[in-house]
Backbone as CSV, one residue per row, in Angstrom:
resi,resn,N_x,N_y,N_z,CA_x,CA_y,CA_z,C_x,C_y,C_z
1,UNK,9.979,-14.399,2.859,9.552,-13.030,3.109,8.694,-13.016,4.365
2,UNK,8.640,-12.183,5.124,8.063,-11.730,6.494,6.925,-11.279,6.078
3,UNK,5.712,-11.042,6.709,4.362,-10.284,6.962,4.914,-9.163,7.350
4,UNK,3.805,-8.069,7.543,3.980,-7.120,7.809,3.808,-6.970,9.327
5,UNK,4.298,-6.123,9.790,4.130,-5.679,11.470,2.859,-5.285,11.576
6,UNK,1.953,-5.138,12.483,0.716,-4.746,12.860,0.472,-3.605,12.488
7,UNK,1.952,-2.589,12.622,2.102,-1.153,12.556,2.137,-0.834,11.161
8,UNK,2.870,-1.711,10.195,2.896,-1.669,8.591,1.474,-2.108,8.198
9,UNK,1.181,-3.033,8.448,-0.306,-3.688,8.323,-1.052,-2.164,8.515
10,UNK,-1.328,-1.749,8.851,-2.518,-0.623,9.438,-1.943,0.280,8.538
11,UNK,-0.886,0.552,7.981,-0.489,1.754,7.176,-0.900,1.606,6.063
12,UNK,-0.574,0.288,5.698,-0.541,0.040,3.757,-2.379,-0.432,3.674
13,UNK,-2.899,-0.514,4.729,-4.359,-0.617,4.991,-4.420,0.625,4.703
14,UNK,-4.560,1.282,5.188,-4.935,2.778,5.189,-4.469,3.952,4.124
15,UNK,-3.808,3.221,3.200,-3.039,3.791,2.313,-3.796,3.077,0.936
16,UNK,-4.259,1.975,1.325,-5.127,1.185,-0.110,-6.757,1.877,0.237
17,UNK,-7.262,1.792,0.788,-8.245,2.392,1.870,-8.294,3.818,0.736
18,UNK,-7.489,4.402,0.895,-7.599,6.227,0.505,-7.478,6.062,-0.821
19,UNK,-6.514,5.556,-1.299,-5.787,5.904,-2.847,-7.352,5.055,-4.180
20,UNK,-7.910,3.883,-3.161,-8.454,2.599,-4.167,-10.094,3.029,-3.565
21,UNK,-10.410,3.207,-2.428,-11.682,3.163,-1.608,-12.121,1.984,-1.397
22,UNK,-11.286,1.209,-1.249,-11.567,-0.328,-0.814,-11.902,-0.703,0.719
23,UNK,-12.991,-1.219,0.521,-13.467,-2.083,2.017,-12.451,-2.464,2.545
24,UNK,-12.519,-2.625,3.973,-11.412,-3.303,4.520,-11.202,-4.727,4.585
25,UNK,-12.392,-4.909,4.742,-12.170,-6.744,4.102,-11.482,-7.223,2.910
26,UNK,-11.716,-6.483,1.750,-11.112,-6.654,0.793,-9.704,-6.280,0.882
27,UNK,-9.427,-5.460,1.161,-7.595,-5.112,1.164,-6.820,-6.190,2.023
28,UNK,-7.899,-6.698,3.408,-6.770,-7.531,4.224,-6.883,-8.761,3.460
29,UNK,-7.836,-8.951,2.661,-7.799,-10.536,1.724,-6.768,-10.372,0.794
30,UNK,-5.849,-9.334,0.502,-4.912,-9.176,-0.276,-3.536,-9.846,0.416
31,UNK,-3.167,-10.868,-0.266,-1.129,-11.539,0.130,-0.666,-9.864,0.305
32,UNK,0.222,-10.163,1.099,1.405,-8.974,1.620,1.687,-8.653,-0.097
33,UNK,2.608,-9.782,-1.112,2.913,-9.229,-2.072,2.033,-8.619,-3.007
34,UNK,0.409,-8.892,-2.719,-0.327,-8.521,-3.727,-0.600,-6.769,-3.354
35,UNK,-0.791,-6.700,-1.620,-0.817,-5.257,-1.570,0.732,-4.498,-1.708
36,UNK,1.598,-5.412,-1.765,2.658,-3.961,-2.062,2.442,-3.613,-3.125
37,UNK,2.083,-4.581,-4.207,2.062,-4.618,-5.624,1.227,-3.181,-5.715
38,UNK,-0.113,-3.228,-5.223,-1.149,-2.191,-5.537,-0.369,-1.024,-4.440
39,UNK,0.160,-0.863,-3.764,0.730,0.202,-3.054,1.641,0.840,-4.056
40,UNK,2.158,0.282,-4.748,3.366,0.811,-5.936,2.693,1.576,-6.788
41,UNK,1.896,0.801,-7.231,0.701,1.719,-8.089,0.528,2.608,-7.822
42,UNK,0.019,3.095,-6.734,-0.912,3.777,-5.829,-0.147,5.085,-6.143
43,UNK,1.205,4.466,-5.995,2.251,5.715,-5.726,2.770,6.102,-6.892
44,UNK,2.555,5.781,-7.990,2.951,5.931,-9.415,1.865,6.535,-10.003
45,UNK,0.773,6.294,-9.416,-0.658,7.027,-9.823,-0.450,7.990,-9.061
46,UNK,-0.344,8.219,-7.916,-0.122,10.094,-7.314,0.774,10.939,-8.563
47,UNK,2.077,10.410,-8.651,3.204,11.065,-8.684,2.738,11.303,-9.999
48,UNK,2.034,10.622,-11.533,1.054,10.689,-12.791,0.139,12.130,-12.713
49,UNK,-0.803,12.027,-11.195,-1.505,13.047,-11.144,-0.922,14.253,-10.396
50,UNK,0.874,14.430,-10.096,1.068,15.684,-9.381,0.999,15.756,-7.818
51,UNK,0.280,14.822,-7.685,0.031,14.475,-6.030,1.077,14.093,-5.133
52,UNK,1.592,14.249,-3.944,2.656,14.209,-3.245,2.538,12.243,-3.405
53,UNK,3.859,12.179,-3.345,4.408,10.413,-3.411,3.447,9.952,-1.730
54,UNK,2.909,8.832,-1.754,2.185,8.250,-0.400,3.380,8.491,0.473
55,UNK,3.009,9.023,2.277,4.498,8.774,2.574,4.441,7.376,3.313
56,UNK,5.632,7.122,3.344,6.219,5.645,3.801,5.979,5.067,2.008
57,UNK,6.232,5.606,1.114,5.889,4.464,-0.126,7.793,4.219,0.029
58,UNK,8.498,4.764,0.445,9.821,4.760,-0.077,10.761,3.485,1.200
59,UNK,9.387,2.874,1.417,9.500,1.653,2.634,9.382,0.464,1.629
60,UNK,9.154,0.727,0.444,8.202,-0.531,-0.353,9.349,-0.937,-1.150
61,UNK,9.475,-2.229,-0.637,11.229,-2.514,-1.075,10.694,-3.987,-1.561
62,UNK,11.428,-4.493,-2.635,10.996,-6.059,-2.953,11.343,-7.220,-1.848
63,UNK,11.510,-6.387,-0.737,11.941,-7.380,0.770,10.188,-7.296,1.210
64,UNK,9.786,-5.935,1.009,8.768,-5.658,1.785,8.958,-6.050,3.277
């Protein structure tokens, strides 16, 4: 499996960031698979509370 691009990196940052209120230190100490893992969530917890799906969640592929 690949890392993320700088450009994905900064998204799914910024997307754990909003949904969790996590430091940024803490989210980049997260493996790629551990933040998609919590990005899935993230987006299963919107869609629970009515809230529009994160966009780009429909990027979150088990390739990541």
């Amino acid at each position: 499996m690949r890392g993320p691009s700088p450009e994905e990196l900064l998204l799914e940052t910024a997307r754990l960031a909003y949904h969790f209120h996590w430091p940024l230190d803490t989210i980049l100490d997260l493996e790629h698979p551990d933040r998609r893992l919590f990005l899935a969530e993230a987006s299963a917890l919107a869609v629970q509370e009515g809230i529009h799906a994160i966009p780009g969640s429909h990027e979150l592929g088990p390739e990541g």
